[in-house]
N, C-alpha and C positions, 0 to 999 in steps of 0.2 A: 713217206720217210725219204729221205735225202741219201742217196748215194755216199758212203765215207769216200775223203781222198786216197787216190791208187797211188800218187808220186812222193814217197814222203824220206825217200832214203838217199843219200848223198850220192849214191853212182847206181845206172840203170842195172835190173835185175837181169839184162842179158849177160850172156858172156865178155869177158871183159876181154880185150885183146890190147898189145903193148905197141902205141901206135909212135914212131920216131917223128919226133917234128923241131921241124929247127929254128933257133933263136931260143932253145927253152929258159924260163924264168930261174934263176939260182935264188938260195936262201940260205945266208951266211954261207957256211961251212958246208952243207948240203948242196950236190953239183946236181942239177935232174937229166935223167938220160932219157928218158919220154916220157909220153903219156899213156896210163893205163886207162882209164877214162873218166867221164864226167855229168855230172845231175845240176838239179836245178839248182841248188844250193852251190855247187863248187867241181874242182878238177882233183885227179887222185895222178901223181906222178910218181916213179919210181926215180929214185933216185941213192944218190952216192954219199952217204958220210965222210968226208974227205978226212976228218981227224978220227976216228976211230976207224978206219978203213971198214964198213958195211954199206950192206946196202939196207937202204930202209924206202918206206912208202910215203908221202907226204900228201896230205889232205889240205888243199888250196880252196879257202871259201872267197867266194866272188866278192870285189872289191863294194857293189850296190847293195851285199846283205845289211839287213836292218841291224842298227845296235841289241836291239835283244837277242838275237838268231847271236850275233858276235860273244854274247856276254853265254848264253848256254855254252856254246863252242868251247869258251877257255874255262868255266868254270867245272863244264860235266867233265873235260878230259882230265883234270886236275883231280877232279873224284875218284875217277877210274885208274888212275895212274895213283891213287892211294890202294887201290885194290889187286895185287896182287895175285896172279893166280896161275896156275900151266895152262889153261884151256881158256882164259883170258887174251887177246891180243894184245902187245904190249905194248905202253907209250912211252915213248922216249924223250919227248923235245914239243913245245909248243910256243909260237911267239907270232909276232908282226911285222910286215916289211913292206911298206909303200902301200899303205892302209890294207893291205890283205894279210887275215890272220889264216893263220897253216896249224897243222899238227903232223909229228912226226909218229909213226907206228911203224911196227913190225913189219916187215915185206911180207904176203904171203904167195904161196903157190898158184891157189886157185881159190876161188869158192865154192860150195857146196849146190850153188846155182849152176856155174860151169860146168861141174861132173855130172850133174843129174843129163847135161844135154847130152849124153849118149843113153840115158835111159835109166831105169830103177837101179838100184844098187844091191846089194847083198843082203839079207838080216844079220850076217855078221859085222858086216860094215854099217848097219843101220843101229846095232844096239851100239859100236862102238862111238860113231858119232851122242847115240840118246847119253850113254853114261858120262862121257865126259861133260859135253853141254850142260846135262842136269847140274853135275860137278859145279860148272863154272856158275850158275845160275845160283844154286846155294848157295854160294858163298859171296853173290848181290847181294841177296835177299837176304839173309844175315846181316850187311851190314847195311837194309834198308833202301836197298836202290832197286828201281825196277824195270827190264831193260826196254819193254812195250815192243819192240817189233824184234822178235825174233822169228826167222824166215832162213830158206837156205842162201839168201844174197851175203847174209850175215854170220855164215858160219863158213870160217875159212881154214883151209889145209895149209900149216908150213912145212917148212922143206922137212922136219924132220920127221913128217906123217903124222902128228899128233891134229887135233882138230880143234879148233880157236873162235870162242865166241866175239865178234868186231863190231863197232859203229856201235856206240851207246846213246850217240847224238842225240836223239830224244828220250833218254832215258828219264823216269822219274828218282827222282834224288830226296833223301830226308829233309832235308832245308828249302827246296825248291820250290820257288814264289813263278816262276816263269809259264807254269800251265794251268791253265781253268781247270777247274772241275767240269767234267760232261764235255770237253774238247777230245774228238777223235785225233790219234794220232795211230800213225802204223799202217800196217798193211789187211786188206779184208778178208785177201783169202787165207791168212796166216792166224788174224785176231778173232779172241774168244768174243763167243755174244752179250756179257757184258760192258766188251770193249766197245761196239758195233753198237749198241745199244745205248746208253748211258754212256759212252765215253769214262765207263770207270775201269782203273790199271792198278792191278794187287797181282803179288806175285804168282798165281793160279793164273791169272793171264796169261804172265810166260809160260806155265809151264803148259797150257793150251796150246798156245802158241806152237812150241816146242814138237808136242802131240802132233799138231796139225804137217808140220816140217819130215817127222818122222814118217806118218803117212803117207806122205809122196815120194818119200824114199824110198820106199818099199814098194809103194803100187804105182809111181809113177804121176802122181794126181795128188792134191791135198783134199782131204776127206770131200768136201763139195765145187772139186772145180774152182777154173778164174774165173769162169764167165760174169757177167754182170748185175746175173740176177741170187747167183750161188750163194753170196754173202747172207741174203738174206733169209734161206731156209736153215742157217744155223741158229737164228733166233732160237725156233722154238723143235728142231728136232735133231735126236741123236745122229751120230753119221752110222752109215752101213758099216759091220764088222770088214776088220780088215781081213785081205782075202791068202789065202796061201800062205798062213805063218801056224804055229803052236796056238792052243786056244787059250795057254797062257799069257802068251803074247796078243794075243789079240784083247784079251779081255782087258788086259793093263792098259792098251791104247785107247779101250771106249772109256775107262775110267778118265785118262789123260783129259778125252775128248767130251769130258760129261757140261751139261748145259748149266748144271750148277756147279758153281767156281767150289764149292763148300765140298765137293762130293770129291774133287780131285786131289791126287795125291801130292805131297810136297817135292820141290825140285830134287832133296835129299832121297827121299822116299821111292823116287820115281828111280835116281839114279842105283840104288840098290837092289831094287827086284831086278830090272835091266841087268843085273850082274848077274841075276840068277834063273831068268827066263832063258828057254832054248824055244 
């Protein structure tokens, strides 16, 4: 069996840091004041709304991406930006300028990637990230979209402390012609084993996924490590309970974390006991 791909998300899952570099690109009305960084796909630069006086983030995809990668880009943001939600990132602006398409989003703080680099987090801060995320994930999944790599690169803090689900870029969509069946996408230490497996993405994925994010929240580690070989003992076994929490908690996350997608709770479902585990 073949290794899934590890690079599949628009900015690397290190720490992102705000790098000042000069000459930067402008777009329209959007002035950029650096770079926050950049993936295989494109660059992410903070920048200045110069008519609605904000700052917002813009999502620069490389001038040599292929027309399909171009045509997901404007059409998945265009979905999400029908989607509504607080724990949602929001889109504001999407367009073209000297063949490079951008999208305009919500500035955020940080990611949930960058906090973790001083170490595990709280269970208080771990349920509040699960509940709202479930939150936003419901109300995908309602309206048919599925987000496939939810991870903590993807879960970002804005200024106001609330926590923001981001990057739908490979999301699955109701209408969506652009992905094979049984095509990986995502991340392996984050994706459920039907993902890894079959390349199949139902929303139990996310909320695996999801599971999976939480877990290292908490203990510092996603249930089975990055290493290279990790991925592949989620196939076929449960992960260790998680350690140092309620055994209510704990047991909702092996539920989360169950090998069949059939047995886990729904984004809603998960979001609600999370209100009421200690």
């Amino acid at each position: 069996m073949t290794k899934p791909p590890d690079d599949t998300q628009f900015v690397p899952d290190e720490p992102r840091s705000t790098e000042v570099v000069a000459d930067l690109p402008s777009f329209g009305r959007y002035r950029t004041q650096a770079r926050i960084g950049s993936g295989a796909a494109g660059t992410v630069y903070r920048a200045r709304d110069e008519v609605l006086g904000r700052d917002v983030a813009i999502k620069v995809l490389h001038t040599q991406t292929d027309p399909e990668t171009r045509e997901r880009f404007v059409r998945e943001a265009r979905a999400i930006a029908s989607l509504p939600h607080e724990h949602v990132l929001s889109i504001y602006d999407v367009g073209t300028q000297h063949d490079a398409s951008y999208l305009v989003v919500e500035l955020a703080r940080e990611s949930l990637r960058d906090r973790l680099g001083a170490g595990p987090l709280s269970i208080d801060i771990a349920r509040q990230i699960g509940i709202q995320i479930s939150r936003a994930l419901g109300t995908a999944h309602a309206a048919g979209i599925v987000h496939r790599d939810v991870k903590p690169a993807n879960i970002l803090a804005v200024f106001d402390g609330r926590w923001k689900l981001a990057d739908f870029g490979i999301a699955r969509l109701p209408d969506s012609t652009l992905t094979t069946i049984g095509q990986f996408l995502g991340s392996p230490s984050y994706a459920a084993p039907e993902s890894l497996r079959a390349g199949v993405f139902v929303a139990a994925s996310d909320v695996y996924a999801l599971g999976s994010t939480l877990y290292e929240v908490i203990a510092g580690s996603p249930p089975f490590g990055h290493g290279d070989g990790a991925w592949k003992l989620k196939l076929s076994r449960e992960p260790a309970p998680l350690p140092g929490v309620s055994r209510a908690l704990s047991d909702l996350i092996t539920a989360v974390l169950a090998t069949d997608p059939a047995r886990r709770p729904s984004a809603e479902q998960l979001a609600q006991v999370l209100a009421t585990a200690h």
